[in-house]
C-alpha positions as CSV (number, residue, x, y, z in Angstrom):
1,X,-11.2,91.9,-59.4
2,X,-10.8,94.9,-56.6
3,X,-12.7,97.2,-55.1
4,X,-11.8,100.4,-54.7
5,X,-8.9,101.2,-52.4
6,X,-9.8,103.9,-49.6
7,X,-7.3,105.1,-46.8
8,X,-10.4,103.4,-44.2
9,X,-9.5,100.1,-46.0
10,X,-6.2,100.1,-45.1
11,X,-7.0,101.1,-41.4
12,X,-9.5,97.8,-41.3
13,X,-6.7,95.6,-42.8
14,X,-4.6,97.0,-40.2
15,X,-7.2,96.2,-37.6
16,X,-8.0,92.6,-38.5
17,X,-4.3,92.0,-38.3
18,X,-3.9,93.4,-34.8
19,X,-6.9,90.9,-34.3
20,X,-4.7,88.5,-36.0
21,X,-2.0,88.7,-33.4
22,X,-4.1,89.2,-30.0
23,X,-5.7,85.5,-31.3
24,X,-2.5,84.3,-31.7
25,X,-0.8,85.7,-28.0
26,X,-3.6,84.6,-26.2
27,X,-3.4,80.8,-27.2
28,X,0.1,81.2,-27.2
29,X,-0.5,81.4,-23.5
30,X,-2.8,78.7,-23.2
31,X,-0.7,76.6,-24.7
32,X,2.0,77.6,-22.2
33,X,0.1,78.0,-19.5
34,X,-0.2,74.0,-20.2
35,X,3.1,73.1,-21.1
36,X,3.7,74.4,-17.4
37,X,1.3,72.3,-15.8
38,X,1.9,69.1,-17.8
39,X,5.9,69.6,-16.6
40,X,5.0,70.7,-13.1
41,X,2.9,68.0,-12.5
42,X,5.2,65.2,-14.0
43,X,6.5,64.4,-10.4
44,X,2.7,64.1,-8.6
45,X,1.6,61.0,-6.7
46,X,-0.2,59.4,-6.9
47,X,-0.9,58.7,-10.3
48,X,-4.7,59.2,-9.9
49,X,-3.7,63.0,-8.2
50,X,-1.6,63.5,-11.7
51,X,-4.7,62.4,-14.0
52,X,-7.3,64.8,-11.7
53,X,-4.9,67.6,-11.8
54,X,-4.1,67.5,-15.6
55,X,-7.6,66.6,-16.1
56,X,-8.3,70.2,-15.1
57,X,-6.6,72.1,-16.9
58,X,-8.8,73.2,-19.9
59,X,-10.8,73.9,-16.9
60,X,-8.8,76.6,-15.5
61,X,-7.6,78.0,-19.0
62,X,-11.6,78.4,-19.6
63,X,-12.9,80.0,-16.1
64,X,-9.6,82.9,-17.2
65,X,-10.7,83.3,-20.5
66,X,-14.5,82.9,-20.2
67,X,-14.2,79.7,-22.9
68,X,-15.7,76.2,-22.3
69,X,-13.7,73.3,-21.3
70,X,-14.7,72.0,-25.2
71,X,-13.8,75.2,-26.6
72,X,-10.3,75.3,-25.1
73,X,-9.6,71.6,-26.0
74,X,-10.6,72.4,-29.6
75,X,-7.9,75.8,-29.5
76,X,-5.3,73.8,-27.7
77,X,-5.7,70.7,-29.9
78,X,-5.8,72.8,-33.3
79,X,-2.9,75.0,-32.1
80,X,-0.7,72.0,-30.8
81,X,-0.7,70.4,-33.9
82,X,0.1,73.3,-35.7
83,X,3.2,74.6,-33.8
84,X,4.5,71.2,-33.6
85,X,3.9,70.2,-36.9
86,X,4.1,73.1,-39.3
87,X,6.2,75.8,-37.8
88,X,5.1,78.1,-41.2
89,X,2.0,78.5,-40.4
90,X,2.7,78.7,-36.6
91,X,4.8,81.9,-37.6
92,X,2.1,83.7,-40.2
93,X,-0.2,83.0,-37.3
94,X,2.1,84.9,-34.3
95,X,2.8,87.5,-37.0
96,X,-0.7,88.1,-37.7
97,X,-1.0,87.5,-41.4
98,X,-3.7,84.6,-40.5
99,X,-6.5,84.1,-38.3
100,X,-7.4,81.7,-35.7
101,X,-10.3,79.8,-38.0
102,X,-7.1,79.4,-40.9
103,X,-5.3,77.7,-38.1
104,X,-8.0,75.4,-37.4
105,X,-8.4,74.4,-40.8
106,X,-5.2,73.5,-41.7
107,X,-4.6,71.7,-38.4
108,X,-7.6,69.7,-39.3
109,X,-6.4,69.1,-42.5
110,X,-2.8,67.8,-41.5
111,X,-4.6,65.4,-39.0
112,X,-5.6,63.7,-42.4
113,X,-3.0,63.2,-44.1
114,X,-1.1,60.1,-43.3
115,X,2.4,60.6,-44.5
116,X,5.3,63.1,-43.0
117,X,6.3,64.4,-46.4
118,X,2.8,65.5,-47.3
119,X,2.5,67.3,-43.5
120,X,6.0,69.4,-44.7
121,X,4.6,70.1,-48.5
122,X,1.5,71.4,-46.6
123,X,3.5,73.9,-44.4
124,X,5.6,74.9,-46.8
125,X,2.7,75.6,-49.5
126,X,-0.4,76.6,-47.8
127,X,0.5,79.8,-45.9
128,X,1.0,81.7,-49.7
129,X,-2.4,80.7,-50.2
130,X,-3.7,81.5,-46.7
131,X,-2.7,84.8,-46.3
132,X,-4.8,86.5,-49.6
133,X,-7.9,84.0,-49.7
134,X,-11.4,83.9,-48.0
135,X,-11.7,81.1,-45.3
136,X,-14.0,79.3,-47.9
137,X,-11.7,79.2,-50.6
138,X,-9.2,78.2,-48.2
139,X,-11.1,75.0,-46.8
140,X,-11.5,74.2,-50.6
141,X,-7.7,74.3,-51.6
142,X,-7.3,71.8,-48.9
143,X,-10.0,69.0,-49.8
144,X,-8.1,69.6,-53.0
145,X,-4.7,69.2,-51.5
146,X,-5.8,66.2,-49.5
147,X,-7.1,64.3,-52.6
148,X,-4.3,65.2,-54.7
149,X,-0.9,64.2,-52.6
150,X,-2.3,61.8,-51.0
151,X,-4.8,60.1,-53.8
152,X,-4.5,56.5,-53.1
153,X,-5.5,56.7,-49.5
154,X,-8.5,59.2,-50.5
155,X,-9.7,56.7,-53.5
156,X,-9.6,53.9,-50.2
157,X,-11.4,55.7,-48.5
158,X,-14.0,57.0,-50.7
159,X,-14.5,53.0,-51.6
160,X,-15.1,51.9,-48.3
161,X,-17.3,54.9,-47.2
162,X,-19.4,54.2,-50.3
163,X,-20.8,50.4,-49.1
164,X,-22.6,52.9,-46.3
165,X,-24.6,54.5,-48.8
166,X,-28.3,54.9,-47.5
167,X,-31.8,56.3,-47.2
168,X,-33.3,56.6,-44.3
169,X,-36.7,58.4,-43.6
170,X,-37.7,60.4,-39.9
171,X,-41.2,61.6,-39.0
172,X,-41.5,64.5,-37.3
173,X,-44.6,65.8,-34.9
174,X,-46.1,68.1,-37.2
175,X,-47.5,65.6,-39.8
176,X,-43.5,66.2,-42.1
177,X,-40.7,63.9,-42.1
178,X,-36.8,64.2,-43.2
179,X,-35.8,62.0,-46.2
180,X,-32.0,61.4,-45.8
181,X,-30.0,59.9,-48.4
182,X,-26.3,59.2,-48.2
183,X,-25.2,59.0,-51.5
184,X,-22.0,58.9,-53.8
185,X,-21.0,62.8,-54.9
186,X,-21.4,62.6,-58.0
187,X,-25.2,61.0,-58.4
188,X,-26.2,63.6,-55.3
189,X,-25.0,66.3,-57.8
190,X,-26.9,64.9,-61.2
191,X,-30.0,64.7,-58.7
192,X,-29.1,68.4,-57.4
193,X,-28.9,69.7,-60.6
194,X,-31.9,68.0,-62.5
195,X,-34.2,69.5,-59.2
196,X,-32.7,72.9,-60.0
197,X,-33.2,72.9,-63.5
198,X,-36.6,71.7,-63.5
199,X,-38.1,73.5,-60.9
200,X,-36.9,76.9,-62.5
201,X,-37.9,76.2,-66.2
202,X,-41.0,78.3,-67.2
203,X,-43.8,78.5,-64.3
204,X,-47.2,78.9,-64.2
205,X,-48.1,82.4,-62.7
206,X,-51.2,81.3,-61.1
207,X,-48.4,78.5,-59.3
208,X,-47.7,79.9,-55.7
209,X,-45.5,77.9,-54.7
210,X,-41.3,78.8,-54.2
211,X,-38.7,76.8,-56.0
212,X,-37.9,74.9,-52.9
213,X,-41.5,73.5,-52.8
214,X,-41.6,73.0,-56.7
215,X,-38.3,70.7,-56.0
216,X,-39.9,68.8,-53.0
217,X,-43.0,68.1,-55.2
218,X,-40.5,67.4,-58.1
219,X,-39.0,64.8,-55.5
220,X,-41.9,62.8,-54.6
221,X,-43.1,62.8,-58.0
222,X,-40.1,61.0,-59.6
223,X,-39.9,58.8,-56.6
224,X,-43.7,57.5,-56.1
225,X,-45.0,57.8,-60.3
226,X,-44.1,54.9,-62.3
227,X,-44.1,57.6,-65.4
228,X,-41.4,59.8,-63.3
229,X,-38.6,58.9,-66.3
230,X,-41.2,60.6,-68.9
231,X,-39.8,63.7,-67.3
232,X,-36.4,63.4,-67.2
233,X,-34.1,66.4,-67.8
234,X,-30.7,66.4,-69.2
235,X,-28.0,68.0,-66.4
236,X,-24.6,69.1,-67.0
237,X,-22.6,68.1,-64.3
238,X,-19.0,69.0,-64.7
239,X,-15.7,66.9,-63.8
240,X,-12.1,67.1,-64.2
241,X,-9.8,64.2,-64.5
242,X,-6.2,64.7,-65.1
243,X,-4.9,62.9,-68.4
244,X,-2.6,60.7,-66.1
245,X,-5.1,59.7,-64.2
246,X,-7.4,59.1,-66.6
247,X,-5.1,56.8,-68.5
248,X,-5.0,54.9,-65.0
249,X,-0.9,55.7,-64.3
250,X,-2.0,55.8,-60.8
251,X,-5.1,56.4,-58.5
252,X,-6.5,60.1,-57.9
253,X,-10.2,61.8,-58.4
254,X,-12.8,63.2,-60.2
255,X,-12.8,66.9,-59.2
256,X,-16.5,69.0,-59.5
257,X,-15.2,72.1,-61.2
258,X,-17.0,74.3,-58.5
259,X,-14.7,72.6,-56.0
260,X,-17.5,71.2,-53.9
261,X,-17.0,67.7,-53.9
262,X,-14.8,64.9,-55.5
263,X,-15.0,61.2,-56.1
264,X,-12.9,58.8,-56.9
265,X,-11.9,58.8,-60.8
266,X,-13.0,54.9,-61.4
267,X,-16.7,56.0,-60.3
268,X,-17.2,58.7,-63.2
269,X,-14.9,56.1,-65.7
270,X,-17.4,53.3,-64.7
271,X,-19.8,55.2,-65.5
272,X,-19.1,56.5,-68.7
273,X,-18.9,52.9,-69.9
274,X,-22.7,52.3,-69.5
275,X,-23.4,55.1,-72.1
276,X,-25.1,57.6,-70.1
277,X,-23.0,60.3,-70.3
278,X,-21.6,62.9,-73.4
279,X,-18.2,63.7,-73.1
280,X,-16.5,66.9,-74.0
281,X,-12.8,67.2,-74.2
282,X,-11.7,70.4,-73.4
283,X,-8.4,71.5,-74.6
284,X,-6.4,74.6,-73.7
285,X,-3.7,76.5,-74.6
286,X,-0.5,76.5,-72.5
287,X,0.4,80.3,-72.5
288,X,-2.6,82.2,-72.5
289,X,-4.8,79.1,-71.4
290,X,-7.8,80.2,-73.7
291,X,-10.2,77.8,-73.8
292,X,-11.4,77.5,-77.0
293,X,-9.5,79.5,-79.5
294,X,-12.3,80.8,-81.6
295,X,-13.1,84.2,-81.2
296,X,-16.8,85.6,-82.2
297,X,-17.6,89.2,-83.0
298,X,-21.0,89.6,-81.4
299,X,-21.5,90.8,-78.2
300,X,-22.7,86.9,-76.8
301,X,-21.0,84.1,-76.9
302,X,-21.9,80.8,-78.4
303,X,-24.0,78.0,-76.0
304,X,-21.0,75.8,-76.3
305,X,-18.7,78.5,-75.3
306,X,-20.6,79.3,-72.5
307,X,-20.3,75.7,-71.2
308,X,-16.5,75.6,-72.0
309,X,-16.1,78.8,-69.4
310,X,-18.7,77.8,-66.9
311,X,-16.4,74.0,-66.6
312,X,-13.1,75.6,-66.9
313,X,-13.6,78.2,-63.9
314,X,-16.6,76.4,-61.6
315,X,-17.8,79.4,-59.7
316,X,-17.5,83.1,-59.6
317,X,-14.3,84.7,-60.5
318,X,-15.0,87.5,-57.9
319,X,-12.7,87.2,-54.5
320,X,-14.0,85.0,-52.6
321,X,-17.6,84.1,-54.2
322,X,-18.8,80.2,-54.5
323,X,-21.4,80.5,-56.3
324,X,-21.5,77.8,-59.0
325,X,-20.9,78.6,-62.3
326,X,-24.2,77.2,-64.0
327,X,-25.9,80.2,-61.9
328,X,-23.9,82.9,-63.3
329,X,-23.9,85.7,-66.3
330,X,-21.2,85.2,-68.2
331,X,-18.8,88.7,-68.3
332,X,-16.7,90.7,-70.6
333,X,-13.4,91.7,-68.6
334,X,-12.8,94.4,-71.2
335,X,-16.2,95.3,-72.2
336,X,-17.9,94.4,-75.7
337,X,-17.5,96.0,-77.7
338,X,-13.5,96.6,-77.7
339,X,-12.9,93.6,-76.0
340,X,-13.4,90.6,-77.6
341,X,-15.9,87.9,-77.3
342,X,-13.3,85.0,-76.4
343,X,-12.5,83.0,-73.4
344,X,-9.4,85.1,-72.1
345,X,-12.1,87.8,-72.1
346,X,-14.7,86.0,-70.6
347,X,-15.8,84.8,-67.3
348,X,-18.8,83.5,-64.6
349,X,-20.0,86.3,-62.5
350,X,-23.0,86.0,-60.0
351,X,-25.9,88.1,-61.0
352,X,-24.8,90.3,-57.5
353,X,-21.4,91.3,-58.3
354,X,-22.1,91.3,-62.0
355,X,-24.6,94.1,-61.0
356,X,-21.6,95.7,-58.9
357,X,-19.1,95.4,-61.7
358,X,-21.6,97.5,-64.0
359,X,-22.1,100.2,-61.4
360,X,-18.2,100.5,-61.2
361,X,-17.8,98.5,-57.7
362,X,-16.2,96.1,-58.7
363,X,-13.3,95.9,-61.5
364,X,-11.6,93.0,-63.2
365,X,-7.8,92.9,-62.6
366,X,-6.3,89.9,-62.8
367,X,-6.0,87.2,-65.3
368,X,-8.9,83.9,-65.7
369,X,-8.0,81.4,-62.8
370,X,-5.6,78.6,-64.2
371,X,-8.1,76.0,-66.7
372,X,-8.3,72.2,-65.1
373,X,-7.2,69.6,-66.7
374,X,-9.1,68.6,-70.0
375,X,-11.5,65.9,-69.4
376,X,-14.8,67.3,-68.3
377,X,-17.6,64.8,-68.4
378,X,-21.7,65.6,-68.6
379,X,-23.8,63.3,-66.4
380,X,-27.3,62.8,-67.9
381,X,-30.0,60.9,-65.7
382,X,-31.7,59.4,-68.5
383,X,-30.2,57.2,-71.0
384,X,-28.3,58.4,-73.9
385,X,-27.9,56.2,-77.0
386,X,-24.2,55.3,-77.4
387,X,-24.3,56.9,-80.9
388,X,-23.7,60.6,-79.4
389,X,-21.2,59.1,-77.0
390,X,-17.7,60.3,-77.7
């Protein structure tokens, strides 16, 4: 998609990458300013005078630049490890082609990963990326990224931190309370999406109450009445597991098509073996990577079609837009009737910018975002007799 080009446009790219570069001279100097310092004061005694002295120098940088001593640390620290550690993105930063808060990220991200050769993939791949994506989409690629060249120490991980799982319950003074749980991705998501579902199927008009109270209610009741399971609701939650994975070549994860979260690929296998779950196996073709290679002549397309797109593309396909999938319209590119009703032709769009893309906003100009990989997996809360297990 892309909006309308407009000679203003091009001034405001202009500006944000003048922005761009003023970020980047200015903690260019920081970062000089205590280089300096740490070499001038390499020769102080005595060693308590060095500390005290060095100890101050976030301080200074912040009373020039009207920062906090925090704030400084957190520039210095992110921009350190950066210019030390991948000189790409140190460069597209100077030059102005990405921002402070893309800096910070990736910085953040490299202090993850454990191994030099993943650092020097990261450098070399993520600037591309970077430089013509929204700071969301950005943060997502490198979760992914993370997970992906470095999968054995994230499936680690991700087993350890799951023996802290928890609920834990704190009153407040005005007769509420918070009910925390700390739970594995994947069940948080089949408890998100059965709330959702629920709470928006056909309402009483006379009800007043919002769809965040109707969840609440929805909460307590399935957690305080014994009949609670005479209400489950089937959810769809979506996962993709690459086929080498899968057929346990080596560790990786379970990726949430809309890119939110990810679990280790064991979990969602372990599950499927208790017979909870309905699978559908997703296969696409390698050139044009349609979906399903049906194609239907009316104007909407099938159920099953609809749930093929909404797992293969996980949010909405306009620039920069998270919103999952499940809560979008799905949209002609070429509209119905001359173009077809097929999955090249098809994608998720919010109900906002499938509102602008009718009023001629918004445009569709590129190709569907590359499928996952085929195995995507429905999580149901209740059970599910093995019979319609595939």
């Amino acid at each position: 998609m892309a909006t309308t080009t407009d000679h203003a446009l091009d001034v405001l790219t202009d500006v944000v990458r003048e922005r761009a570069q003023a970020e980047a001279r200015e903690i260019a100097a920081m970062l000089g300013y205590r280089d300096d310092e740490l070499a001038r004061t390499v020769t102080v005694e005595p060693p308590m005078r060095r500390l005290v002295e060095r100890s101050a120098i976030a301080l200074t940088i912040g009373e020039a630049t009207g920062l906090s001593e925090a704030q400084v640390q957190l520039r210095l620290s992110a921009a350190g490890t950066v210019r030390e550690q991948a000189p790409r993105v140190w460069a597209a930063f100077t030059d102005g082609r990405i921002d402070f808060s893309r800096v910070r990220d990736i910085a953040h991200t490299i202090d993850h990963l454990h191994r030099a050769e993943s650092v020097e993939r990261l450098g070399r791949l993520v600037v591309g990326y970077a430089v013509d994506h929204t700071g969301a989409e950005l943060r997502q690629w490198l979760r992914r990224f993370v997970q992906r060249v470095e999968a054995d120490l994230a499936v680690e991980r991700a087993d350890d931190e799951r023996s802290n799982r928890h609920v834990s319950v704190k009153h407040t003074d005005d007769s509420m309370a918070w009910l925390n749980a700390y739970l594995p991705s994947h069940e948080a998501a089949a408890i998100e999406a059965r709330l959702r579902r629920e709470a928006r199927r056909a309402v009483d008009p006379d009800d007043p109450r919002t769809v965040a109270q109707r969840e609440a209610d929805l909460l307590v009741a399935w957690c305080t009445d014994a009949q609670a399971a005479t209400s489950a609701v089937d959810a769809n939650i979506a996962v993709t597991i690459g086929a080498d994975i899968l057929a346990g070549a080596h560790p990786g994860l379970a990726h949430s098509t809309d890119g939110r979260w990810a679990v280790p690929a064991a979990w969602v296998i372990d599950l499927a073996r208790t017979g909870n779950v309905f699978w559908h196996r997703i296969i696409t073709e390698p050139v044009t990577e349609d979906v399903l290679s049906h194609e239907y002549l009316g104007r909407y397309s099938p159920d099953i079609l609809d749930l093929a797109l909404r797992f293969r593309d996980g949010v909405c396909q306009a620039p920069g837009c998270m919103v999952p999938a499940e809560r979008c319209d799905i949209d002609h590119r070429v509209p119905h009737p001359e173009g077809p009703t097929r999955a090249d032709n098809l994608g998720p769009l919010c109900r906002r910018h499938h509102q602008m893309k009718g009023h001629g906003v918004l445009r569709w100009t590129t190709r569907p975002a590359k499928a996952p990989p085929p195995l995507v997996i429905e999580i149901y809360p209740s059970p599910v007799s093995m019979e319609y297990a595939a």
